[in-house]
Backbone as CSV, one residue per row, in Angstrom:
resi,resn,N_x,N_y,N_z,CA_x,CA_y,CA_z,C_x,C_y,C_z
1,UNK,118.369,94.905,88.472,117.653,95.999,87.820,117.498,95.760,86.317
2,UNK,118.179,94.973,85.944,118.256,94.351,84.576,117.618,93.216,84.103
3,UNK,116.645,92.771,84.866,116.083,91.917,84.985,115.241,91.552,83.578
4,UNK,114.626,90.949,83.178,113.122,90.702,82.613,111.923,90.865,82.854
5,UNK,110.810,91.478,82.197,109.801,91.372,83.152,108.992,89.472,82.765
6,UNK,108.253,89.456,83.194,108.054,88.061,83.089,107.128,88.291,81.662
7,UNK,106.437,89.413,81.627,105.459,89.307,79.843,105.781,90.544,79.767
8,UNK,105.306,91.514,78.506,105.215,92.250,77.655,103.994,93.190,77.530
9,UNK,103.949,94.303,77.950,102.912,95.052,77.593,102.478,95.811,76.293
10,UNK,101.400,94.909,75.286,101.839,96.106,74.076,102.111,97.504,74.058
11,UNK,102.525,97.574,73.069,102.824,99.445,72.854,101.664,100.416,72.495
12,UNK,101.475,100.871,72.820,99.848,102.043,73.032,99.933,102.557,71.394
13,UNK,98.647,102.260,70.730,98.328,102.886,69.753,98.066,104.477,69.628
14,UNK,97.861,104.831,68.685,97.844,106.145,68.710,96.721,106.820,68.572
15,UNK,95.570,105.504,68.362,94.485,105.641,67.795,93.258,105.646,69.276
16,UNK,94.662,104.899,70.348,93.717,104.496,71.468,92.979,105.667,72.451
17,UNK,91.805,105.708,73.626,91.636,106.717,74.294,91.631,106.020,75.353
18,UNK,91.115,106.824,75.900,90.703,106.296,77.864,89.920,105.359,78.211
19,UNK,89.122,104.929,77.007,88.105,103.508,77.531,88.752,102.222,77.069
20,UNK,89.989,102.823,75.972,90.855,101.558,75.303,91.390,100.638,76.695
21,UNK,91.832,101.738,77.760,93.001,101.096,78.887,91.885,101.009,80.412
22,UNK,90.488,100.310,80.158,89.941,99.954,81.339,89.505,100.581,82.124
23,UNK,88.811,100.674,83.152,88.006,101.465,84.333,88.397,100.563,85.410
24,UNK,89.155,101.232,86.047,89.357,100.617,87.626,89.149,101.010,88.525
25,UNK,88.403,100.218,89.357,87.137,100.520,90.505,88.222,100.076,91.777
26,UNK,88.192,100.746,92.768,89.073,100.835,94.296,87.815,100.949,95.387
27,UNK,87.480,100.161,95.920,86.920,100.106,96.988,87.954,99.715,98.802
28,UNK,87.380,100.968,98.951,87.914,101.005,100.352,88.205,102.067,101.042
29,UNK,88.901,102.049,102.135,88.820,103.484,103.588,87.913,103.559,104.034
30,UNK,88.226,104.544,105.177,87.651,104.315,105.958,88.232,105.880,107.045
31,UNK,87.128,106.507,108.077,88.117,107.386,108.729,89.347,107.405,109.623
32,UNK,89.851,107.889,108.888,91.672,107.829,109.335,92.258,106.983,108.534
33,UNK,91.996,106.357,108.018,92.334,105.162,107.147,92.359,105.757,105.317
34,UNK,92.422,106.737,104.800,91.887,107.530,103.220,93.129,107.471,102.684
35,UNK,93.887,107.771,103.233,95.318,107.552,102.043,95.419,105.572,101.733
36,UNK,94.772,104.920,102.619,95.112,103.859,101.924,94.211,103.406,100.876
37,UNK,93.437,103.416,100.548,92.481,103.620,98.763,92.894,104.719,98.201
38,UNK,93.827,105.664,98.788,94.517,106.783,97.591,95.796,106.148,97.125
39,UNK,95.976,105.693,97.824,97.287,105.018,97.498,97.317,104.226,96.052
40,UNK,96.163,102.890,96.269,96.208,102.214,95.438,94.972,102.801,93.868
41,UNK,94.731,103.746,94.045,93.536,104.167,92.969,94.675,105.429,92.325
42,UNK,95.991,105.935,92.773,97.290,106.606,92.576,97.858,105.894,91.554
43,UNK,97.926,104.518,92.462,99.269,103.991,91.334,98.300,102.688,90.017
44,UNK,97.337,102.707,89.671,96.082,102.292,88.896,96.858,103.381,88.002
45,UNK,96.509,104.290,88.087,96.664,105.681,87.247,97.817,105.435,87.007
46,UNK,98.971,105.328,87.961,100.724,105.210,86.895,101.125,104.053,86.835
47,UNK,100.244,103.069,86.361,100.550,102.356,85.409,99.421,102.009,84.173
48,UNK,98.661,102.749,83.780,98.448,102.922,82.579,96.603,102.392,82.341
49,UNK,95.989,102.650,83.687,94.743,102.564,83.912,93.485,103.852,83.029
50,UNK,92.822,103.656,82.235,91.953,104.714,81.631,91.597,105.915,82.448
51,UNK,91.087,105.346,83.565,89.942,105.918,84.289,89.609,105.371,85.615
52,UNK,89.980,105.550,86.953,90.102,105.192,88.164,89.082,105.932,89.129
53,UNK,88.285,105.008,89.476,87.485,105.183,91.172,87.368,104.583,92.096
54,UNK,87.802,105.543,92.976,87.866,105.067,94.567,85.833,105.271,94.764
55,UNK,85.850,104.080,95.493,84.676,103.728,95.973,84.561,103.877,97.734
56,UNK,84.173,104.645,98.322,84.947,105.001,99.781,83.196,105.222,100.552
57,UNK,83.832,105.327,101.924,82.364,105.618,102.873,82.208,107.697,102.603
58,UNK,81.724,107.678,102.225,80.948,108.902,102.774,81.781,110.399,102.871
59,UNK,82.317,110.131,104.137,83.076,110.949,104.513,84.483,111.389,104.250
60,UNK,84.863,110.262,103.862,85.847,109.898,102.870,86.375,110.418,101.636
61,UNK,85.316,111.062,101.160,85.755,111.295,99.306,86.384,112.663,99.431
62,UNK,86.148,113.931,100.236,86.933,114.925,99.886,87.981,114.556,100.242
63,UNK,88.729,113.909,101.198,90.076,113.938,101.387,90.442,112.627,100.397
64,UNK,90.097,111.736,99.797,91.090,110.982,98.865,90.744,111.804,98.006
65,UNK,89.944,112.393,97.337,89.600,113.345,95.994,90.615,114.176,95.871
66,UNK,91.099,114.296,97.333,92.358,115.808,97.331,93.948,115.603,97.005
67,UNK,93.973,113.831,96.951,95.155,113.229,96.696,95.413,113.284,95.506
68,UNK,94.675,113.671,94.517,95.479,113.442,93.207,94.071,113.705,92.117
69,UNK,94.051,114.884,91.339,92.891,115.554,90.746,92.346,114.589,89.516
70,UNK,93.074,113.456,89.463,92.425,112.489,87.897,91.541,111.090,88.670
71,UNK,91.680,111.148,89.956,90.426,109.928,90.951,89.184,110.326,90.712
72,UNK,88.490,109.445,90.512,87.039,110.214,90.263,86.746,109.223,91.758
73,UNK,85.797,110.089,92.525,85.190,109.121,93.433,84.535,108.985,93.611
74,UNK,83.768,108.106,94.616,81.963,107.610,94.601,81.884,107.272,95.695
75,UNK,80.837,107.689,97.108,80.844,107.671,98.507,79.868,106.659,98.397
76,UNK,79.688,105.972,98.969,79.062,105.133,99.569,78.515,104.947,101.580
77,UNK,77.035,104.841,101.666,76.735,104.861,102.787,77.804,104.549,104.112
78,UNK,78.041,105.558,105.311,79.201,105.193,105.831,78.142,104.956,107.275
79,UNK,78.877,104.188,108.530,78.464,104.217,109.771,78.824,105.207,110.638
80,UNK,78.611,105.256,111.972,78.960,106.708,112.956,80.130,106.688,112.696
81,UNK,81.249,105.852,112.719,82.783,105.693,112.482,83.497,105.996,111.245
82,UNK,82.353,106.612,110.381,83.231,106.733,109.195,83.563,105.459,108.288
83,UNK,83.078,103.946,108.945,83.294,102.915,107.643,82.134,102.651,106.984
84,UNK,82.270,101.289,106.094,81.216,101.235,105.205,79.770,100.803,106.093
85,UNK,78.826,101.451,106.207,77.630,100.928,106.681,76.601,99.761,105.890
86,UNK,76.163,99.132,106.997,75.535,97.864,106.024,75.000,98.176,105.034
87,UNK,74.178,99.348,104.685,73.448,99.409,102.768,74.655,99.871,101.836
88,UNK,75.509,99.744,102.594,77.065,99.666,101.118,76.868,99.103,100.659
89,UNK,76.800,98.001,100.652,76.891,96.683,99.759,75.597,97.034,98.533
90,UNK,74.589,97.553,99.062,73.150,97.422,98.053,73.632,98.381,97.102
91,UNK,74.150,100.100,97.469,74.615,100.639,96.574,75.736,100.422,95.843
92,UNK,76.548,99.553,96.408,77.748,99.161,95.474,77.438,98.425,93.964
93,UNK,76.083,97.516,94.173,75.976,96.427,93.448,75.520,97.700,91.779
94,UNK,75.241,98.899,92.055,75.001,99.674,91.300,76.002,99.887,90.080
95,UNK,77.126,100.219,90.935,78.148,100.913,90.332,78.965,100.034,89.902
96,UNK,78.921,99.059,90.364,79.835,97.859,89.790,79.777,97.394,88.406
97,UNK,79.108,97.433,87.846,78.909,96.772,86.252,79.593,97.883,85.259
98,UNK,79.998,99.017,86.327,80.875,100.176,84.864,82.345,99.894,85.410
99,UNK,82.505,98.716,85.611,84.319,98.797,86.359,84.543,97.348,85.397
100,UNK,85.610,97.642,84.684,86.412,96.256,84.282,87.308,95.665,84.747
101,UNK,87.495,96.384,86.346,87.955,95.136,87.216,87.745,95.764,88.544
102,UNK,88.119,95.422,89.557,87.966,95.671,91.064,89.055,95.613,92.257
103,UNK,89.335,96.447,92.523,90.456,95.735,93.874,89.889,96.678,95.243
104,UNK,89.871,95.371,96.070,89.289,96.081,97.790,90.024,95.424,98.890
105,UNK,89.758,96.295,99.779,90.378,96.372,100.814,91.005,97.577,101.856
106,UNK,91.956,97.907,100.568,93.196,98.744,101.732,92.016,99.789,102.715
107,UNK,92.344,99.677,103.951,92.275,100.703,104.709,90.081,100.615,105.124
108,UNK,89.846,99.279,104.667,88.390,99.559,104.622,87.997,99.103,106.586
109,UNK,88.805,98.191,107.152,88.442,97.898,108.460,87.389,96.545,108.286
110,UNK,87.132,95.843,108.932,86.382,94.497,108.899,85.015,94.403,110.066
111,UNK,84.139,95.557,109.787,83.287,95.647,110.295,82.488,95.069,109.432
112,UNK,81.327,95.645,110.003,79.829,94.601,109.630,79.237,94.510,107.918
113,UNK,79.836,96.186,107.736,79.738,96.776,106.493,80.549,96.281,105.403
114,UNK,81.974,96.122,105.965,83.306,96.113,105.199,82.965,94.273,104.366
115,UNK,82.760,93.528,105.593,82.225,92.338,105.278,81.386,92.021,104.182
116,UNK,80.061,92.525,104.360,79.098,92.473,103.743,79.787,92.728,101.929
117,UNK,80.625,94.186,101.746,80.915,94.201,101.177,81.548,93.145,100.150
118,UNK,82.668,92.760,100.604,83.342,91.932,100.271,82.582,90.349,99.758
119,UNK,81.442,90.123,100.488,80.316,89.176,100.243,79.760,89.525,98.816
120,UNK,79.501,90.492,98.334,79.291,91.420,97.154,79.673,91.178,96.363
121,UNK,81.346,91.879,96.434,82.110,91.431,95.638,82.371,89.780,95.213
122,UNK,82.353,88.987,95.635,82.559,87.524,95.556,81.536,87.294,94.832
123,UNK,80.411,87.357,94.776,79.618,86.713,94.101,79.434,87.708,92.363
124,UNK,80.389,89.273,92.304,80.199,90.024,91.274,81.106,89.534,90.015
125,UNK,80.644,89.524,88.352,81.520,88.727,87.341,82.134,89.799,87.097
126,UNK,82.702,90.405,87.869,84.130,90.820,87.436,85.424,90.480,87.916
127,UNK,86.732,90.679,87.075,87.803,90.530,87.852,87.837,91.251,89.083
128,UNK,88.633,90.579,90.265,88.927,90.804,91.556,90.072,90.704,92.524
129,UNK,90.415,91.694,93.053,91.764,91.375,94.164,91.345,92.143,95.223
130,UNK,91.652,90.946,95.757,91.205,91.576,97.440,92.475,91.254,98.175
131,UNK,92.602,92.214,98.974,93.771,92.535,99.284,93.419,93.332,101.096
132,UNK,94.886,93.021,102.084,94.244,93.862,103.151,92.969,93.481,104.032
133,UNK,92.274,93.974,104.708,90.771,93.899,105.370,90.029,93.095,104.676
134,UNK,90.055,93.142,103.048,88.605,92.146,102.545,89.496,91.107,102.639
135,UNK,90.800,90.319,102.772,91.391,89.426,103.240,90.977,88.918,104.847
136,UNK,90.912,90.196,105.316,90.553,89.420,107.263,89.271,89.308,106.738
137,UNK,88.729,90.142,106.087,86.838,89.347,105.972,86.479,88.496,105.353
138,UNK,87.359,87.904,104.559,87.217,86.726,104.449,87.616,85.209,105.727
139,UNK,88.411,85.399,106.414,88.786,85.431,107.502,87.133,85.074,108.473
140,UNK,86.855,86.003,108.819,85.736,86.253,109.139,84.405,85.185,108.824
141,UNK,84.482,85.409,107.447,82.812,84.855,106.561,83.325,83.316,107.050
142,UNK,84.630,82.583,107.252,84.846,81.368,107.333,85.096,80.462,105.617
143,UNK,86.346,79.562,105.992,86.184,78.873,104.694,85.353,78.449,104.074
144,UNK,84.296,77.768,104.695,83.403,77.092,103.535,82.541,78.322,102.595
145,UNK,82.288,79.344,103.384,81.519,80.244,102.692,82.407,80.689,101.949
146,UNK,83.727,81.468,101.466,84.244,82.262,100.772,84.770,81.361,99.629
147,UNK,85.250,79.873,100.108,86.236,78.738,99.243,84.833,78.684,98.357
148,UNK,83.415,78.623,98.693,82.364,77.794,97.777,82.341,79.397,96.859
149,UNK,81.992,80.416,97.245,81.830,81.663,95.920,82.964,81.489,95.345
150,UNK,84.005,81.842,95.703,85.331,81.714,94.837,85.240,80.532,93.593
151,UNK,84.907,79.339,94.218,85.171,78.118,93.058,83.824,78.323,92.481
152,UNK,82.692,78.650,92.122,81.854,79.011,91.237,81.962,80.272,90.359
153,UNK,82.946,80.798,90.944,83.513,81.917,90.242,83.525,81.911,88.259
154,UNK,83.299,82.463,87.780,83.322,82.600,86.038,84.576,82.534,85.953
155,UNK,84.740,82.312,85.029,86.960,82.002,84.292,86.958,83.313,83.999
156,UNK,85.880,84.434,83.689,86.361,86.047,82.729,86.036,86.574,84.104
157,UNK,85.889,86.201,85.139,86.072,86.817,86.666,86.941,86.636,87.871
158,UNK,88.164,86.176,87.341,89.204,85.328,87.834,89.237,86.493,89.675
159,UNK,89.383,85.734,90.588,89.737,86.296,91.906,91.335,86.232,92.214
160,UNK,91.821,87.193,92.395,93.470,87.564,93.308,93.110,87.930,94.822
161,UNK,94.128,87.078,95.481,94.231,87.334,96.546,95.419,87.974,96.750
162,UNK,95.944,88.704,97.387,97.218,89.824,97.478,97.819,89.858,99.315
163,UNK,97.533,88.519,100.196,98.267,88.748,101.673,99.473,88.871,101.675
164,UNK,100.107,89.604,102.891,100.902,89.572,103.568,101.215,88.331,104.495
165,UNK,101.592,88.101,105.133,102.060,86.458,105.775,101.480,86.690,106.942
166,UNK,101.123,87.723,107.642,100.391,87.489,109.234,98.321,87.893,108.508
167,UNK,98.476,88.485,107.027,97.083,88.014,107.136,96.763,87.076,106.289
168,UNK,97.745,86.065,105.265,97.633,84.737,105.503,97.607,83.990,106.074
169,UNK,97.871,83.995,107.458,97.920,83.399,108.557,96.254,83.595,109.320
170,UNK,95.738,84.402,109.366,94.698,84.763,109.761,93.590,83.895,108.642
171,UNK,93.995,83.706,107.473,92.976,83.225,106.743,93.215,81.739,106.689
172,UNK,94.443,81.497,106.864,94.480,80.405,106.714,94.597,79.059,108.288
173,UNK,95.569,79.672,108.955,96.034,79.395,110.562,97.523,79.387,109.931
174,UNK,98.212,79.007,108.938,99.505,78.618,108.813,100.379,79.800,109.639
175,UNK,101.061,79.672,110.260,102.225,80.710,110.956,102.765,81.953,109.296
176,UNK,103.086,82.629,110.449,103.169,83.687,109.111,104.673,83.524,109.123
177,UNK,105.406,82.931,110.263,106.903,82.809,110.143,107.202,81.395,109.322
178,UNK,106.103,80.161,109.025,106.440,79.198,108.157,106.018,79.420,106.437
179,UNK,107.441,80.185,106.004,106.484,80.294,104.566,106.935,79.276,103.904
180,UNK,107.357,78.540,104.134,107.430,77.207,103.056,105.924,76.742,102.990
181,UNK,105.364,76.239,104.044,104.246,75.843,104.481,102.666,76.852,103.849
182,UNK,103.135,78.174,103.822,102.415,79.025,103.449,102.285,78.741,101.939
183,UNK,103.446,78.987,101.461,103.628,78.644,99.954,102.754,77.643,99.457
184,UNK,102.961,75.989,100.058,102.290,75.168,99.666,101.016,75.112,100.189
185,UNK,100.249,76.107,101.027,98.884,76.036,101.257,98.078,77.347,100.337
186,UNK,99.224,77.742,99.805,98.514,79.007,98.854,98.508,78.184,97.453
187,UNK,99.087,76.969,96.815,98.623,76.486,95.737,97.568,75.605,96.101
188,UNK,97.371,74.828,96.841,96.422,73.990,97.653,95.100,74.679,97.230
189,UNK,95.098,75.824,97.942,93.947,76.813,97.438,94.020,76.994,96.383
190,UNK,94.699,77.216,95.320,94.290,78.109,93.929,94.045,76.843,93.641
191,UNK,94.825,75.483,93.513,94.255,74.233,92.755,92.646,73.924,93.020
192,UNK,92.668,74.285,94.011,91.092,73.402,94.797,90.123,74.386,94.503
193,UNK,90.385,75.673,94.151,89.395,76.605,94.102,89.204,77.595,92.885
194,UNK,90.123,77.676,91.836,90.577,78.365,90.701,91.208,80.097,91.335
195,UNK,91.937,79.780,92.202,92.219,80.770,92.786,93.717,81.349,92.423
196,UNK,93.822,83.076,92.200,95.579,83.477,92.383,96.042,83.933,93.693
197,UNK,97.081,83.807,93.939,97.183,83.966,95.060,98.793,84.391,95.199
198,UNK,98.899,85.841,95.474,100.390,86.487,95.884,100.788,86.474,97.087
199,UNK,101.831,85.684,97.351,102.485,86.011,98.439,103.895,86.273,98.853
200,UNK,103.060,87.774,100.048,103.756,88.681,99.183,105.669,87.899,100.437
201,UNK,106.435,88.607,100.546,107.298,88.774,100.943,108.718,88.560,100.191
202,UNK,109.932,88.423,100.870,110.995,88.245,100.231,111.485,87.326,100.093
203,UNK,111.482,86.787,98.326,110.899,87.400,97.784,109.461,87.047,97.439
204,UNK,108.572,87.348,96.519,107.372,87.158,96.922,106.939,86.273,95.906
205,UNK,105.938,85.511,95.821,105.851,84.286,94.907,104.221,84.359,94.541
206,UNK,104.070,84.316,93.494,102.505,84.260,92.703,102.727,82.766,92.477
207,UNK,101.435,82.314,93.046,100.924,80.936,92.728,99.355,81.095,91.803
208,UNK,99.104,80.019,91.050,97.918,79.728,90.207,97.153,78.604,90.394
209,UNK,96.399,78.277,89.261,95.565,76.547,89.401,96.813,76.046,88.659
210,UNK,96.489,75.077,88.686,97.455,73.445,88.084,98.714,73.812,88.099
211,UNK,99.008,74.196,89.251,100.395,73.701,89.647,101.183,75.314,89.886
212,UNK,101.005,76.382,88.638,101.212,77.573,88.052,102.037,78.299,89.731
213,UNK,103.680,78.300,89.346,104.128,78.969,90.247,105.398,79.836,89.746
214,UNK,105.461,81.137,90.156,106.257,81.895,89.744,107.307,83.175,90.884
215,UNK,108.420,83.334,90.711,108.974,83.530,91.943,109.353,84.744,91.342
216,UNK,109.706,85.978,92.399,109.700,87.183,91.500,111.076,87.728,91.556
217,UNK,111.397,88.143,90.834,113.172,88.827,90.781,113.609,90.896,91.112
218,UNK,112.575,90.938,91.290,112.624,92.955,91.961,112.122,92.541,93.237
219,UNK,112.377,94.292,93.846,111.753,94.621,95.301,113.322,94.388,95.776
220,UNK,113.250,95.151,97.726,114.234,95.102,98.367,113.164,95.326,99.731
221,UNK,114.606,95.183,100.763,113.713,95.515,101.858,113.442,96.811,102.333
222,UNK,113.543,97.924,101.863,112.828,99.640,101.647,111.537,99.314,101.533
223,UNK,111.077,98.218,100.674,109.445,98.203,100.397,108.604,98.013,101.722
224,UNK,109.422,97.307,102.565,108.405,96.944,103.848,108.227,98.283,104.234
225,UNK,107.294,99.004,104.482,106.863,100.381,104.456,105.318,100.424,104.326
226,UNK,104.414,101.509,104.965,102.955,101.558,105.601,102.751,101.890,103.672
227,UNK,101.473,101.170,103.651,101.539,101.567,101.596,101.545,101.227,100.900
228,UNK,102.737,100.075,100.970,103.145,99.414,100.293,102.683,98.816,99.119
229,UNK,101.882,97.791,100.052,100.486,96.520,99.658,99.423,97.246,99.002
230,UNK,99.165,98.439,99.412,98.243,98.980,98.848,98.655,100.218,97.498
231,UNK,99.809,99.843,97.058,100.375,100.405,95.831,100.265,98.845,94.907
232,UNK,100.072,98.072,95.115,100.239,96.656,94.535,99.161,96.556,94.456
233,UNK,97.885,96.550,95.049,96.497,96.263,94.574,96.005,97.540,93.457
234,UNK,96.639,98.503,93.338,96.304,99.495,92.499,96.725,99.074,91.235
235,UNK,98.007,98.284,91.633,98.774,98.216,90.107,97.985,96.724,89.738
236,UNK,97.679,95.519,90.560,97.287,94.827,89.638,95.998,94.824,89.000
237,UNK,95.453,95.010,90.125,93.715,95.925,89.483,93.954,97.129,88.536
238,UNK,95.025,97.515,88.035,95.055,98.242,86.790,95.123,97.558,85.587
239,UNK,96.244,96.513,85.765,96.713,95.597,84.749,95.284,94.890,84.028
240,UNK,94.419,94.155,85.547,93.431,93.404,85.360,92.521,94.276,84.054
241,UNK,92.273,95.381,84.125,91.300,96.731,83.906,91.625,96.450,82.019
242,UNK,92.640,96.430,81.917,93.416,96.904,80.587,93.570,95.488,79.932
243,UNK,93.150,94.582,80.280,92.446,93.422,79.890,92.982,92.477,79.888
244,UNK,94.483,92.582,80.490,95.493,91.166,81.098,95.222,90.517,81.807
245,UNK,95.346,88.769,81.343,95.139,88.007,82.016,95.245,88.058,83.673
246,UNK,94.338,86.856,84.510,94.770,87.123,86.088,96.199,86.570,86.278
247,UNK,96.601,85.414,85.661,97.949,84.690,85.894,99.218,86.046,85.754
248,UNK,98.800,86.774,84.585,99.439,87.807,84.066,99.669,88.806,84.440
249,UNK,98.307,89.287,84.920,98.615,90.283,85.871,99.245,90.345,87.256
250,UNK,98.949,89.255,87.607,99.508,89.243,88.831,101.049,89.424,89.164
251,UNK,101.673,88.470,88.024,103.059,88.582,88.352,103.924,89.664,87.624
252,UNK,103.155,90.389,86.553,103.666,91.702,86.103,103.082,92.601,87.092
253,UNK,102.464,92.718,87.792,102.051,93.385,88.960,102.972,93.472,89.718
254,UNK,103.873,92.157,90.578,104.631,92.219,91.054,106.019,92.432,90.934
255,UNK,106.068,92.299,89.878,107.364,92.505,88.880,107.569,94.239,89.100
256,UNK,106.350,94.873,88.290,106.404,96.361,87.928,106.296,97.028,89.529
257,UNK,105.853,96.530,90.631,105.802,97.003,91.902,107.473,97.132,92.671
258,UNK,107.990,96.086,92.106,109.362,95.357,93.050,110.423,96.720,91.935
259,UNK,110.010,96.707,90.955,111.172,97.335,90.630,110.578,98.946,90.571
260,UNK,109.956,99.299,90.638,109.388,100.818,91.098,110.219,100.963,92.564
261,UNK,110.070,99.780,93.113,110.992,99.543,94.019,112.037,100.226,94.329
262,UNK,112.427,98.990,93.378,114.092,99.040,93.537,114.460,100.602,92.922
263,UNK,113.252,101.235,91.886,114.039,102.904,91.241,114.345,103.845,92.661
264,UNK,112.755,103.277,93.382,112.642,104.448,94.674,113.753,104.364,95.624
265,UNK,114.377,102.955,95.830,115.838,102.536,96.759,117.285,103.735,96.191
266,UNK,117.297,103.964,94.730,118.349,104.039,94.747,117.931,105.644,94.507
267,UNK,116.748,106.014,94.582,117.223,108.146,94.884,116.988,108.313,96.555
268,UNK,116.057,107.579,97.502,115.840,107.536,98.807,116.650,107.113,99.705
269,UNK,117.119,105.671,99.194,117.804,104.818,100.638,116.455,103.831,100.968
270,UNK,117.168,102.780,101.367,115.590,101.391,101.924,114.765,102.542,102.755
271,UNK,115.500,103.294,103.898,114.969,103.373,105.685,114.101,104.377,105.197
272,UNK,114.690,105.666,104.253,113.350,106.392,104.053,112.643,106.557,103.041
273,UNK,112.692,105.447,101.955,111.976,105.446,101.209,110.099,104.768,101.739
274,UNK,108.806,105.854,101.111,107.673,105.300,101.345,106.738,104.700,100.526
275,UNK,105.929,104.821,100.093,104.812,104.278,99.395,104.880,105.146,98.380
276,UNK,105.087,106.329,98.843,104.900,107.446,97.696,106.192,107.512,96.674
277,UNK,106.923,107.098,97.026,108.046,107.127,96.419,108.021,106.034,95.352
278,UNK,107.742,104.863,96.109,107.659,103.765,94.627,106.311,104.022,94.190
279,UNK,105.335,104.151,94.195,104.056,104.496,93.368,104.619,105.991,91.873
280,UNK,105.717,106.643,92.758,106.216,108.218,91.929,107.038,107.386,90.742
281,UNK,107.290,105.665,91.503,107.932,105.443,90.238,107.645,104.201,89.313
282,UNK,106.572,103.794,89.552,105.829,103.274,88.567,106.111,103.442,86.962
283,UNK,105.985,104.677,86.846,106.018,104.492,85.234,107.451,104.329,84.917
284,UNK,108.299,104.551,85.594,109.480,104.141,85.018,109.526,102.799,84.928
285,UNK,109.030,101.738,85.599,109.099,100.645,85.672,108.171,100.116,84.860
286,UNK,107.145,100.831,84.272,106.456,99.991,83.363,106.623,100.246,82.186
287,UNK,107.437,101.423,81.479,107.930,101.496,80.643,109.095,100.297,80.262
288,UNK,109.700,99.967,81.190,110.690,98.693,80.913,110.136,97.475,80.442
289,UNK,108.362,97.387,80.648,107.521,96.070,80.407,106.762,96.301,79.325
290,UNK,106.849,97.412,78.684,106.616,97.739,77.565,107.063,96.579,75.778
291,UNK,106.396,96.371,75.165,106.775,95.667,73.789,107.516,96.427,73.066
């Protein structure tokens, strides 16, 4: 608990407002699926994000809108099911240029729409973490298509990837029970492609280009919990927003996630601590990463 964080967040001027600390854009949900883009467009906000929108299908926005009164949200065309319908993508390309960074996925489903989306995003110059579903849709689109947008990617549009080990496994084939193997096929990728790449587990390890590997010292096993992942794409797509590097964000992402963590372990217990609990404790933990 005494740890280090791996960098330093300056100390907030007094002079600063709400456009000083970024606009972070959350794309995702889906019906039945809305607390998971509340989740992560929640904890954007407690850790020190300006101004946060969930980007959701349709049907979607009163109930994440109802999670927490400072989300601003923005519906986007949905299908009979409540996910993103194929002209998502056309209206997304709208709204995208007022976000200084992006994170998608949680809870969006890997339909025809969700895809398309994510196709969108890849080719958009902003920062990016995809995380969750736009992970299986990438999956989906196949390597050569997603590895070739990624490596044409701009350096001020750096891409994060944020799997879990069974949907690294899906993107990659590697077993989700060999993470040695995982490990070294997640720098493989960032070398070959200018790619970041978290993975996540215990404990969880951010890899970079040229070589760039970093192993993380918070979190317990309470975190494995429905949420989770999608409290971590909020927080690094916040970081990204507020104008920290991708190398940077990523692993103060994981840093400030693991030990929100570890605050929520010791008033809950591992078994019933949830998502909500470490997202409630975010700011305690980023106050510690504070300059």
């Amino acid at each position: 608990m005494t740890c280090e964080p791996p960098l330093r967040l300056p100390t907030r001027q007094y002079a600063a407002h709400k456009g000083t600390f970024g606009r972070t854009m959350l794309v995702g949900g889906s019906r039945g699926m809305s607390g998971s883009i509340a989740l992560s467009a929640i904890a954007a906000l407690r850790v020190g994000a300006g101004l946060v929108t969930a980007v959701v299908p349709d049907r979607c926005l009163e109930t994440v809108a109802s999670f927490h009164p400072c989300i601003m949200t923005s519906p986007l065309p949905e299908d009979s099911q409540g996910r993103f319908a194929l002209e998502a993508s056309v209206a997304l390309k709208s709204i995208v240029p007022t976000a200084s960074a992006i994170g998608c996925g949680p809870g969006m489903t890997t339909c025809s729409g969700s895809i398309r989306m994510v196709e969108r995003l890849l080719r958009c110059p902003k920062p990016c973490v995809l995380d969750a579903d736009a992970i299986n849709a990438l999956g989906v689109l196949g390597d050569a298509a997603w590895q070739e947008r990624a490596t044409v990617r701009d350096q001020s549009a750096p891409l994060i990837l944020t799997p879990h080990p069974g949907e690294f496994a899906r993107l990659t084939g590697v077993a989700a029970s060999d993470r040695k193997s995982q490990i070294s096929t997640a720098c493989k990728l960032c070398d070959d492609h200018g790619l970041f790449i978290v993975v996540k587990g215990g404990p969880t390890v951010v890899v970079g280009p040229e070589g760039n590997h970093w192993q993380n010292s918070t979190g317990n096993p309470g975190m494995a919990t429905a949420g989770s992942g999608d409290v971590l794409t909020g927080v690094i797509s916040s970081f990204l927003a507020q104008g920290v590097l991708a190398w940077d964000a990523a692993r103060l992402g994981v840093w400030v996630h693991g030990l929100a963590g570890d605050f929520a372990a010791q008033k809950h217990g591992h078994a019933g601590m949830t998502a909500v609990e470490i997202s409630d404790c975010l700011p305690q933990a980023v106050d510690l990463a504070l300059s």
